[in-house]
Structures are given as C-alpha cells and as structure tokens.
C-alpha positions as protocol buffer text, in pm:
chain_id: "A"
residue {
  index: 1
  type: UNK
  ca { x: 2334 y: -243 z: 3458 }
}
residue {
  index: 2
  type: UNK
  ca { x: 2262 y: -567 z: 3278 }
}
residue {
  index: 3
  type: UNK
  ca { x: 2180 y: -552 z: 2905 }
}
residue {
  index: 4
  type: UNK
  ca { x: 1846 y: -766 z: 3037 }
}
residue {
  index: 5
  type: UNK
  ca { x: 1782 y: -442 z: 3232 }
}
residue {
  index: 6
  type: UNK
  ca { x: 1781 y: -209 z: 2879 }
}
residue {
  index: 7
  type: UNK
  ca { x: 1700 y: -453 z: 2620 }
}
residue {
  index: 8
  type: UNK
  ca { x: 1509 y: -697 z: 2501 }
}
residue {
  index: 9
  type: UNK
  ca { x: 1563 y: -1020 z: 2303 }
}
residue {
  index: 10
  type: UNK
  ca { x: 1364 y: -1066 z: 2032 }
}
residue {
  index: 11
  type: UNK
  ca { x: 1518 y: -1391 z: 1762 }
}
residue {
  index: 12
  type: UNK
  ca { x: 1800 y: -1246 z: 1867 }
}
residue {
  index: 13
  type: UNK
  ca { x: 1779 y: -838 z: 1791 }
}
residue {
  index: 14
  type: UNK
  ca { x: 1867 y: -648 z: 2126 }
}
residue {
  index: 15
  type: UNK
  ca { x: 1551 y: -396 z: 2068 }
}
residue {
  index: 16
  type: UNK
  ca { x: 1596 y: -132 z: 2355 }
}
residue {
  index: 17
  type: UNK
  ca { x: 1331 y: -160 z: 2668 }
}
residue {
  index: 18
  type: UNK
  ca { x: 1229 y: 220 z: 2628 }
}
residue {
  index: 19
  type: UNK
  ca { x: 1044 y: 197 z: 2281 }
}
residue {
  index: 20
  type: UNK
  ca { x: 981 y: -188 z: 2320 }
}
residue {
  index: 21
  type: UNK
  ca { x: 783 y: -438 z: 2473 }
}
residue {
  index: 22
  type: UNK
  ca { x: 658 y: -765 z: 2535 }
}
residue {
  index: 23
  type: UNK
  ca { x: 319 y: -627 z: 2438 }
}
residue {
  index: 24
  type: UNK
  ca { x: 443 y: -399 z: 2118 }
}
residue {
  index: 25
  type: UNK
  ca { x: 628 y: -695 z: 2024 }
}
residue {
  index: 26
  type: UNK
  ca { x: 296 y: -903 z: 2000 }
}
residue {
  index: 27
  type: UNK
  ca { x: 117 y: -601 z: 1843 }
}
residue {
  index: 28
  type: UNK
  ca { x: 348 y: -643 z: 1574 }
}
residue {
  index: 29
  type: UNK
  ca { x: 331 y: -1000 z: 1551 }
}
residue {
  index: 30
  type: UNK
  ca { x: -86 y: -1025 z: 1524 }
}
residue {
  index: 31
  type: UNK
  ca { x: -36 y: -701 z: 1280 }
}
residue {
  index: 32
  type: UNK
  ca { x: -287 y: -668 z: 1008 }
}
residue {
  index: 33
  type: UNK
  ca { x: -143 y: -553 z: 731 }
}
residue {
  index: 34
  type: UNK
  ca { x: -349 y: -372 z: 437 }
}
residue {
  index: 35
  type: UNK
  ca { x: -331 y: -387 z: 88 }
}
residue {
  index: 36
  type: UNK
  ca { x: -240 y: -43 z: 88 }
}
residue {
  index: 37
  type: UNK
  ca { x: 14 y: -12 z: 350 }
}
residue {
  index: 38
  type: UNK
  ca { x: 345 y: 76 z: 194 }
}
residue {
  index: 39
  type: UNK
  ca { x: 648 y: 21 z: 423 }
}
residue {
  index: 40
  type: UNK
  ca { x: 1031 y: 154 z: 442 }
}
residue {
  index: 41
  type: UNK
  ca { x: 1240 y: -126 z: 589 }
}
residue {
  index: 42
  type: UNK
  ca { x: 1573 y: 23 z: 620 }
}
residue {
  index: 43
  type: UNK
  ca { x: 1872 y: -114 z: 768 }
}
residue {
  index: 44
  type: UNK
  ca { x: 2002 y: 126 z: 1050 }
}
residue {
  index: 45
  type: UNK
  ca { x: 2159 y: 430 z: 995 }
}
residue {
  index: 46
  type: UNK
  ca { x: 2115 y: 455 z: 638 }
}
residue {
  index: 47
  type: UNK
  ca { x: 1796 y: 724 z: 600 }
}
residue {
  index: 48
  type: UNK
  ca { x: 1511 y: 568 z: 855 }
}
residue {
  index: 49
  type: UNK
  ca { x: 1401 y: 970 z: 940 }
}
residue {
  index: 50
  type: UNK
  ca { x: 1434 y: 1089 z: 535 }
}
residue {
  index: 51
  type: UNK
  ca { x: 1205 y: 814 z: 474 }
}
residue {
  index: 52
  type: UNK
  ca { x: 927 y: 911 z: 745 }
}
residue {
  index: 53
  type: UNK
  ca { x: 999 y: 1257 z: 603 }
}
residue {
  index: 54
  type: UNK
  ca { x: 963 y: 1180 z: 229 }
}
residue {
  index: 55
  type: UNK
  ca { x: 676 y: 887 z: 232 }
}
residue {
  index: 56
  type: UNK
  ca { x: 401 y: 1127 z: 379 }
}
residue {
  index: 57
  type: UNK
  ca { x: 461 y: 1387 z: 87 }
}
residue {
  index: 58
  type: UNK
  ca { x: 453 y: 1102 z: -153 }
}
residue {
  index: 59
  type: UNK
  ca { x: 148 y: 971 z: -39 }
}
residue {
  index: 60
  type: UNK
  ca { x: -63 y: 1311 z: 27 }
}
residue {
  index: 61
  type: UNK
  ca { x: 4 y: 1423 z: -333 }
}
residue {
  index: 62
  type: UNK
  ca { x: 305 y: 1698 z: -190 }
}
residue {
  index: 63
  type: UNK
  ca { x: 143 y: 1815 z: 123 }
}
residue {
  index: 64
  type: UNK
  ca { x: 359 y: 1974 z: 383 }
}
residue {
  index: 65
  type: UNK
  ca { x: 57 y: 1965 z: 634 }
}
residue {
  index: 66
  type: UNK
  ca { x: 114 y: 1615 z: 792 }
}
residue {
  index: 67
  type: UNK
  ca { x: 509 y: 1688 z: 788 }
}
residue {
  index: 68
  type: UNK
  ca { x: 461 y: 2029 z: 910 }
}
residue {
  index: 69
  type: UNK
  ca { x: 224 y: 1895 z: 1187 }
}
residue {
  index: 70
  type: UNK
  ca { x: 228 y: 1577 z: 1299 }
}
residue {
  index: 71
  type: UNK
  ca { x: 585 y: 1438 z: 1460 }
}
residue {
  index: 72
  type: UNK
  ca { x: 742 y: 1182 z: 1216 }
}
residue {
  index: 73
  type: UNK
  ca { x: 724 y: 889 z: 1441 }
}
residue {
  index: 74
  type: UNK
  ca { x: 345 y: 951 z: 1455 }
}
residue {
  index: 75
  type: UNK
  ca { x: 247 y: 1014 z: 1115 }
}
residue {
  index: 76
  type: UNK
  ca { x: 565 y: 704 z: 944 }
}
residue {
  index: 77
  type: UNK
  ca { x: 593 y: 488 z: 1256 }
}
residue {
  index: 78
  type: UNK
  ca { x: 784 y: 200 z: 1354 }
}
residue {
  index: 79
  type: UNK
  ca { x: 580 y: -101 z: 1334 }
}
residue {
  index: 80
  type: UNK
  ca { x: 797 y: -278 z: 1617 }
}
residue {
  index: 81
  type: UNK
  ca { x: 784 y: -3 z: 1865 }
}
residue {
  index: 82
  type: UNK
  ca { x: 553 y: 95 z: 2162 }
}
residue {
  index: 83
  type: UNK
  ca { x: 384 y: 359 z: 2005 }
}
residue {
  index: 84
  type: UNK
  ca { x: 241 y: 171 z: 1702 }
}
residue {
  index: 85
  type: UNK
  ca { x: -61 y: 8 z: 1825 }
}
residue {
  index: 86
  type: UNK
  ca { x: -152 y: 383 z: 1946 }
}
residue {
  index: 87
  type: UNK
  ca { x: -124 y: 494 z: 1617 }
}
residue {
  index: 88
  type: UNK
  ca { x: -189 y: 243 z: 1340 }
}
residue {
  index: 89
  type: UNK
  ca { x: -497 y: 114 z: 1408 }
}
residue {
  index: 90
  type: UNK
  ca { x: -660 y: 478 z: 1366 }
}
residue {
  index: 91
  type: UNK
  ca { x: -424 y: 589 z: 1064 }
}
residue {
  index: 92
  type: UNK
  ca { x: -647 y: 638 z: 765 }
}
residue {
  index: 93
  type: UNK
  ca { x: -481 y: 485 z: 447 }
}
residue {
  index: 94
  type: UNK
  ca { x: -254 y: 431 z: 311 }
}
residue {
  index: 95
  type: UNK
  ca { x: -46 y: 360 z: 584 }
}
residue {
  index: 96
  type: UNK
  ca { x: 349 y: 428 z: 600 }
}
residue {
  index: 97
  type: UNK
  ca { x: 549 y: 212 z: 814 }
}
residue {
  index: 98
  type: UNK
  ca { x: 862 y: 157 z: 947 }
}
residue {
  index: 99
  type: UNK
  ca { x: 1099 y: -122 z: 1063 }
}
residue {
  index: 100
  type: UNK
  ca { x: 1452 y: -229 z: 1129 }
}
residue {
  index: 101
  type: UNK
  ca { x: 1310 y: -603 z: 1119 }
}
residue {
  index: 102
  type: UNK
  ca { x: 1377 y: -804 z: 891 }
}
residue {
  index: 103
  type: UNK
  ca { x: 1185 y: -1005 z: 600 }
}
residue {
  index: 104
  type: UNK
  ca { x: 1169 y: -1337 z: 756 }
}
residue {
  index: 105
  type: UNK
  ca { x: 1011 y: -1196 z: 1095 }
}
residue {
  index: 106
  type: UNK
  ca { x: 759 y: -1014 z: 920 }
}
residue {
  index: 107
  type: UNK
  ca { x: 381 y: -1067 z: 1049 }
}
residue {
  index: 108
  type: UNK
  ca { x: 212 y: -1340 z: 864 }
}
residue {
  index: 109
  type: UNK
  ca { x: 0 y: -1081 z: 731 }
}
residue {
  index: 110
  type: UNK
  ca { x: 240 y: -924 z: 548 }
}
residue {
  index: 111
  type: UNK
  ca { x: 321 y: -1248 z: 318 }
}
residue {
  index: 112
  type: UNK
  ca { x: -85 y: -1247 z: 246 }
}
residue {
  index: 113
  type: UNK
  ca { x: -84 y: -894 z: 114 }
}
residue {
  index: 114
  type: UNK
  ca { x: -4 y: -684 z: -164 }
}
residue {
  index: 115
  type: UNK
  ca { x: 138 y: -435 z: 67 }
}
residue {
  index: 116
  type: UNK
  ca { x: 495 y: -209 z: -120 }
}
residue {
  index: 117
  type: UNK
  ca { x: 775 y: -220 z: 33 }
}
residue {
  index: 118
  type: UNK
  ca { x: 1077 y: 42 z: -3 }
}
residue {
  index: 119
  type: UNK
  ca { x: 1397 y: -139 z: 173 }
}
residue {
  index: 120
  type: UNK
  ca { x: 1664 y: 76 z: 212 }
}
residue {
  index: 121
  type: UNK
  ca { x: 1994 y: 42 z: 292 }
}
residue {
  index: 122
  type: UNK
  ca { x: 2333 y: 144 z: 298 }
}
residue {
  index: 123
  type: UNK
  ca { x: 2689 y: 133 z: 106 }
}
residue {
  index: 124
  type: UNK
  ca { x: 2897 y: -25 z: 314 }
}
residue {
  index: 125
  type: UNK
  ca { x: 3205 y: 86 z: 118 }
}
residue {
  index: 126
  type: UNK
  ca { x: 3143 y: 455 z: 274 }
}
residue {
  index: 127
  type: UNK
  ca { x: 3167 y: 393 z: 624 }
}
C-alpha cells in the first residue's frame, strides 16, 4: 500500500487517513478560537494523553467526573483530527485542546486571541 493510501499531506506532516481529513483539516483551518480556550501542543510522544488527563481536572476545579466519564479524546481533543468539529463546537468553556501542529500553522484565529497555551515537549537526551 502507498503512503497516499494511509496518509495525508498536510505542509508536509504525513497525518494518518483514519483520524484525518480533507474536511477536519479545513475545520481546523476556519477554527474559531476563544479567549478562553487553553491548548496543550505537545510534540509526539512526550505526554499528549497526561495532558488530556490533567487539563480537565485543572479546569473543573479537581473533578474526576469528566475524567471518570467522558473518553479523553472527547472531553481534551485534537484540534486537527476528525472528531473535533463533532465535539468543539458544543464544548462549553473553557475549552482544552490538543495538537501535534505546529505554531506557524495555527488557525488565524489563534494569533487574534488571548487563548493559553501549554507546549510540551520532550528531552531528547533520554531517548
């Protein structure tokens, strides 16, 4: 199988075909982002699921509920993937976010807002 058969090219990030599309991709693009939103922007591999487990318990004040109940890619998800335009748009805020992308690809939005941003990333000296 091709890699144009399980991936698609976007400024030149293979993003996989199953959690991707054309249409998520201009979701994210034509994003509104909120004042409010706070995102985690993590490089891969270096504690994208500890952040979409920690950022709902900072923002609910310590609840468990939302952890407890709601699957983390629905209640912290990725703002480049399929599911997000199912999700966002109906998320009460704040909103917590997710994304591999980086800074420069942002939606324009973004730049216009006063949304936080925790980037995360790894030591490269413990591979």
């Amino acid at each position: 199988m091709a890699n144009s058969d399980l991936y698609l090219d976007y400024h030149g990030f293979m993003l996989p075909k199953a959690s991707h599309s054309e249409e998520s991709l201009r979701y994210f693009e034509n994003f509104q982002v909120k004042d409010d939103d706070v995102f985690a922007v993590t490089y891969p591999k270096s504690g994208t699921t500890w952040m979409q487990e920690i950022l709902p318990l900072l923002l609910n004040g310590g609840d468990l509920t939302p952890v407890e109940t709601i699957p983390n890619w629905d209640r912290v998800p990725w703002l480049e993937e399929i599911r997000a335009a199912l999700v966002l748009d109906k998320a009460p805020s704040p909103r917590a976010i997710v994304s591999h992308i980086q800074y420069h690809l942002m939606p324009p939005s973004f730049f216009k807002s006063k949304a936080k941003v925790i980037y995360v990333t790894r030591n490269p000296k413990m591979l």
